[in-house]
N, C-alpha and C positions, 0 to 999 in steps of 0.2 A: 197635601199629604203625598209621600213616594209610594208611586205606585207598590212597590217590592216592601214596603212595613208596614203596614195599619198601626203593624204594635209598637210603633215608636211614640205613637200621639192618640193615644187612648185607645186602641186597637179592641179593647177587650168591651168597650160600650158602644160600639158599632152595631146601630138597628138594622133587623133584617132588612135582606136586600130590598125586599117589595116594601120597604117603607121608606125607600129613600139614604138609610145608610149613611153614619159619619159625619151628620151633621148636616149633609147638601141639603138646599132645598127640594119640596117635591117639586115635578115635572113629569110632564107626558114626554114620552122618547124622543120627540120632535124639538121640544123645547131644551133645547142647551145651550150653554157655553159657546162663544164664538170659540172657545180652546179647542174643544170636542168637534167640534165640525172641521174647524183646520186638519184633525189628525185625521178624521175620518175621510174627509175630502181626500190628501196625503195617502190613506190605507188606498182607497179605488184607484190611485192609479197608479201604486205598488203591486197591486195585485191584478189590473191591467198586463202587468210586464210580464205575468207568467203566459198567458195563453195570446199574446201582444204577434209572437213568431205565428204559429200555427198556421193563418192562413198565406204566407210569405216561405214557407219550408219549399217547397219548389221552387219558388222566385231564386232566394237564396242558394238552391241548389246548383239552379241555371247560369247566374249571377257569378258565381264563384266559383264552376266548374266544381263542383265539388259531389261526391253521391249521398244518397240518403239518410247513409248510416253515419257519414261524416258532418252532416248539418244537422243530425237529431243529437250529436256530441254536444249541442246549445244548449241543451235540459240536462244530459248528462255533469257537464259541467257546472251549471247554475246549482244545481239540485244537491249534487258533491258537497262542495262550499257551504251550499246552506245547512245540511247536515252539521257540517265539521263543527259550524259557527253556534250552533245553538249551545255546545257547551261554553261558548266564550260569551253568552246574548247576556245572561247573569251575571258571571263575573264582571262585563263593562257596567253594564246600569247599576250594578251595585255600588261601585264605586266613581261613579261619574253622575249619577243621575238618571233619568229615563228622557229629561227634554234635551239634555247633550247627547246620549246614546241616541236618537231620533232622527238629529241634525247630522249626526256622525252618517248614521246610516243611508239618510237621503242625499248628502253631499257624496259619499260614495255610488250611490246608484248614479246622479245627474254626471257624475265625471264615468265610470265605465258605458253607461248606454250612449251618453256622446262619442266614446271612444269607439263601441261597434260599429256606429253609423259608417266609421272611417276606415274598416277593417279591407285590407287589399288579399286577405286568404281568410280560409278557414278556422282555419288553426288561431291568428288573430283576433277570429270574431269569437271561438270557445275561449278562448285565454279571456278575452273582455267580459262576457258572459259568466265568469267564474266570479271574478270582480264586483258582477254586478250581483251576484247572489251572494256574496256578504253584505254587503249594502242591505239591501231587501232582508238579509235574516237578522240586522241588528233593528232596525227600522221595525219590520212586521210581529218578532216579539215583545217585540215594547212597549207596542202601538195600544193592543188592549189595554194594557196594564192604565197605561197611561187614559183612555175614555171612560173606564170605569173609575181610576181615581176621582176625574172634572165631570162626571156626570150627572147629571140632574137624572133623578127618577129611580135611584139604586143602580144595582149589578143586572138586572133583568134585563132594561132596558137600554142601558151601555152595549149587553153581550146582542142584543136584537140591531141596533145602532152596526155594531161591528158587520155579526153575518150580513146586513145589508150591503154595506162596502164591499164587503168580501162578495158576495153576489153581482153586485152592479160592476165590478172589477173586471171579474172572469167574464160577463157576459160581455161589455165594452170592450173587452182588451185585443179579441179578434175583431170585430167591427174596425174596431182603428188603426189593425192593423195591415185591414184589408185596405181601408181607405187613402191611407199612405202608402201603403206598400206595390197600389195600383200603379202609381208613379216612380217609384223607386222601391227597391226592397229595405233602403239605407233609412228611408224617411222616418218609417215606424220608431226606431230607435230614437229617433234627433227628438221627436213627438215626444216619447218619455222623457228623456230627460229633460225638455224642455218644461212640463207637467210637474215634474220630479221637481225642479227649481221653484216652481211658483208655489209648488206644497213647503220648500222650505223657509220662503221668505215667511209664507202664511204661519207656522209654526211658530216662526222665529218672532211673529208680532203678537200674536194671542197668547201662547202657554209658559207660562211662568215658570221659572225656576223652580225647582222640587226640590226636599230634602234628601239629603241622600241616607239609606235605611243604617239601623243602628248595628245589623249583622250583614259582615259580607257574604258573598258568594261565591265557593270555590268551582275552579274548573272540575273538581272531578263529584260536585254534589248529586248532578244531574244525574250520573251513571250509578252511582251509589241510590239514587231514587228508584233505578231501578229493579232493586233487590225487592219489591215489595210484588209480590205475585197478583194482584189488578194491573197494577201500571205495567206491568212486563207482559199479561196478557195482551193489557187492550194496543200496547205497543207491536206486538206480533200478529198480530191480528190485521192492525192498521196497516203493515208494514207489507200483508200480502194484497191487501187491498189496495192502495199505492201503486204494486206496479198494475193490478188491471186498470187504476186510473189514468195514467201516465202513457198505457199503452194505448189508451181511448186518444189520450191529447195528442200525444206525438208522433204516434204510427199513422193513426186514421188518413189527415191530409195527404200522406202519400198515397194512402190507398183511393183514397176520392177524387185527388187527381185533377183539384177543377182549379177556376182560375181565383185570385185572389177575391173577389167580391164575391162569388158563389161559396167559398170556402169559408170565407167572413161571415156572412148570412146566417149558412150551418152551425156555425159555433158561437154564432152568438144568442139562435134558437136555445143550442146547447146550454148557453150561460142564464138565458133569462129561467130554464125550467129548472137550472140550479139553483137560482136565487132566491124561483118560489118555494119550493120545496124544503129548501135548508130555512125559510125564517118561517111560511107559514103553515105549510103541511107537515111536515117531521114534527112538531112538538103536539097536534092534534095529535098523531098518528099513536108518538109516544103516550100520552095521555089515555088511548083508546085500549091498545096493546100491549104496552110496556117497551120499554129501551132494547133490550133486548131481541126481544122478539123480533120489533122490527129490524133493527140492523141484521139481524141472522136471515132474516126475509131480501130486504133490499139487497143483500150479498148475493144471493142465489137468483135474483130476477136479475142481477149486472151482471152474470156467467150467463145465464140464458142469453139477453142481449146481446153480449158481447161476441156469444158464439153465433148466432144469428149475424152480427153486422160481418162476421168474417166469411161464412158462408152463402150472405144473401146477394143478388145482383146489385147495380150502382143506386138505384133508389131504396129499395130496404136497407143496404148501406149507410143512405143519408138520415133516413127514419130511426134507425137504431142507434146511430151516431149523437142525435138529438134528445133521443127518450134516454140515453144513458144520463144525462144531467140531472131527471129526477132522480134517479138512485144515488147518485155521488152528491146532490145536495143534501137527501136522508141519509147518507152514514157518516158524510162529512158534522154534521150537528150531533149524532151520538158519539161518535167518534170523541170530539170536542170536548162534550161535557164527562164523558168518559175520564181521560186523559186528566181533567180539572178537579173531577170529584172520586175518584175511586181510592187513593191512595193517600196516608197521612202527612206526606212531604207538601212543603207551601207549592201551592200551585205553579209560582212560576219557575221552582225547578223541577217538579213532576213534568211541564207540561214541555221544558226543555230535552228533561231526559225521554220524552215520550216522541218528541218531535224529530229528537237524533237517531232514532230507530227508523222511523216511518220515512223519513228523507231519501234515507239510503235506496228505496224502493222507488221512489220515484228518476233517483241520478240511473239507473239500473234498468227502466224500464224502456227507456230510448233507445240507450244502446244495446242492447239486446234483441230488439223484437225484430231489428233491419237484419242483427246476424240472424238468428231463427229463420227470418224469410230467406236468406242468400241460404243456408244449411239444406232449405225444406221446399214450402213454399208460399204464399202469401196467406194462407189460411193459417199455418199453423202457430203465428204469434198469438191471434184471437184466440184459440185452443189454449193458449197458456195461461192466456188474460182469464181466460171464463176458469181456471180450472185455480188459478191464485185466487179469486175470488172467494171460489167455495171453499178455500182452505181458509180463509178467513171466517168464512160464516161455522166451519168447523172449531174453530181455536174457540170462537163466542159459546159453541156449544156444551164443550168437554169445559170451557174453564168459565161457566156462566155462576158457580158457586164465589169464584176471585171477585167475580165482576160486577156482585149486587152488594148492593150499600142500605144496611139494614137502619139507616136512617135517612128524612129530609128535611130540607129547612127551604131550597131555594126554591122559590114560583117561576113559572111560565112568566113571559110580558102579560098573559090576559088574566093572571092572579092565583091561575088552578093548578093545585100541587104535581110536581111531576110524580110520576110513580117510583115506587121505594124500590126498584132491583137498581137504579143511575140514578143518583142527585149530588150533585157536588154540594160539597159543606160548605158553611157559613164561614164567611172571612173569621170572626171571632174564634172560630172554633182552629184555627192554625197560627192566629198573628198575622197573617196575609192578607189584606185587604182589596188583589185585583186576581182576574185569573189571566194568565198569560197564555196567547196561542203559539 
């Protein structure tokens, strides 16, 4: 079934998700599809390639004469792109498929990250880096759609499947950048794409051809999604939060200053307490507290942090730099289900138009935080970070009426309802059958 229709082939008798859903068999999360594992394998080391640079931003600086605020143009540029592309992520899969949109997108990552490796300026390596974040934004919105399609075990279980990848990505993708990038700062990149190809052959031998959905998707639906006052919330909201995340990734290695493998180390501490947190603390947390609450919490303790890691000396630095990965794996999962479930648009253009907002903050917070520091001083981009933050936890607060969904349907992976202010709707209840990130 295409990820993007359920309601092409019986959409409307599609069993709740914790029953397995559309007919797949049951399964525990673990049990799937060699398809499902191809993409997911494919997702980790897509999502590798964001935080891939980080501990190489020096190297790269040294490497190619270049200053800091011209080697953080790497995220600026990737991040740009990805923005632009989410409204085009729909429009392709709809009318190509989700396992063509896939290959599309992986064949475009494997040819720009090969192409940075070989980058002789700066300018070069943001031009390839730009490249490579359309690749990645056709590739990584499609990716869910497509594990919850091939999933064993329902939607629960696919989305716990995904934030895994997505966790083991970001936490890996500095480790191996460090590790390569110890020898050259070129290597890291040649690594992706090399990864990037083996995800494609792997794709291209398990995942079947999909149908493609009975309704297309226009470039301008995503933006038109977001007329709906949840989605444009939780998108501006997302959107301040972004750049304190962004200024954690981007900025921080300059300011810690260390060498490739210690820089590594720190951010992959960083990734693993992201990975716990976004799959298995945020949905107790949520459960205990409510969606809300908690993100309007985790907002305010990443402005604490934040402001602490700018003020504190080189080891509080490091500590603060690491403990920010629990908060951004807590808001990155409400954030998520957010975006998925607040708004009546099928998910994967709510979660386009939601994605096109929040990007922008991310292309924005690289290059800005290096001006801020030449403007100021090296504290005072942390001051913006903490201070974006709680305007985020602010937007949750005044627009918490938009942002609660006076129904639910979807389960936790451990069966227990989520609470009724966040629960994204049942595929049935839209004709959508996947939720796209």
């Amino acid at each position: 079934m295409d990820p993007l229709d359920a309601g092409n082939q019986g959409g409307a008798a599609r069993s709740a998700p914790d029953q397995g859903g559309g007919g797949r068999r049951e399964g525990g999360t673990l049990r799937q599809p060699k398809a499902v594992w191809a993409t997911a394998g494919a997702c980790v080391v897509a999502f590798m390639g964001i935080g891939l640079v980080d501990p190489i931003l020096p190297s790269i600086a040294q490497g190619l004469h270049a200053t800091a605020g011209q080697v953080s143009l790497l995220f600026t540029s990737y991040f740009l792109i990805t923005a632009v592309a989410m409204l085009l992520t729909g429009f392709v899969s709809s009318r190509i498929g989700g396992r063509k949109t896939l290959l599309v997108g992986l064949a475009l990552v494997v040819v720009f990250a090969g192409l940075a490796g070989t980058s002789d300026s700066v300018g070069q390596l943001v031009g390839f880096r730009a490249g490579w974040g359309l690749g990645n934004a056709l590739f990584v919105s499609t990716a869910l759609a497509v594990i919850v399609g091939a999933a064993a075990g329902g939607s629960a279980a696919a989305i716990l499947l995904y934030e895994s990848a997505l966790g083991l990505g970001m936490a890996c993708g500095p480790l191996l950048g460090a590790i390569l990038g110890n020898i050259s700062w070129r290597y890291p990149f040649f690594g992706t794409a090399t990864l990037m190809a083996i995800g494609f052959l792997c794709i291209t031998a398990f995942l079947k051809e999909q149908p493609k959905p009975a309704r297309r998707t226009s470039v301008l639906d995503p933006l038109r999604a977001l007329g709906h006052g949840g989605l444009a919330s939780a998108a501006a909201s997302a959107f301040f939060y972004n750049y304190t995340f962004f200024t954690v990734l981007a900025f921080t290695p300059f300011v810690l200053n260390m060498t490739p493998y210690r820089s590594g180390a720190v951010f992959f501490a960083w990734g693993v307490l992201l990975a716990v947190f976004s799959v298995a603390v945020a949905p107790r947390m949520q459960a205990r507290f409510g969606s809300l609450k908690v993100l309007g919490g985790s907002l305010v303790l990443l402005a604490v942090d934040v402001l602490v890691l700018g003020y504190g000396d080189h080891t509080t630095a490091i500590v603060c730099t690491i403990l920010s990965g629990a908060f951004i794996g807590m808001n990155n999962t409400v954030y998520t289900e957010l975006a998925l479930g607040v708004s009546d648009a099928p998910r994967p253009v709510a979660s386009a138009g939601y994605n096109f907002v929040r990007w922008f903050a991310a292309a924005a917070a690289p290059y800005f935080a290096p001006k801020i520091e030449e403007w100021s001083d090296i504290h005072v981009p942390f001051v913006v970070a903490a201070v974006t933050a709680v305007v985020g936890a602010v937007v949750v607060v005044v627009r918490r009426r938009a942002l609660t969904l006076p129904h639910s349907r979807l389960r936790s992976s451990g069966g227990t309802p989520m609470t009724e202010e966040l629960q994204p709707r049942h595929a049935a209840e839209d004709g959508v059958g996947v939720f796209a990130n």
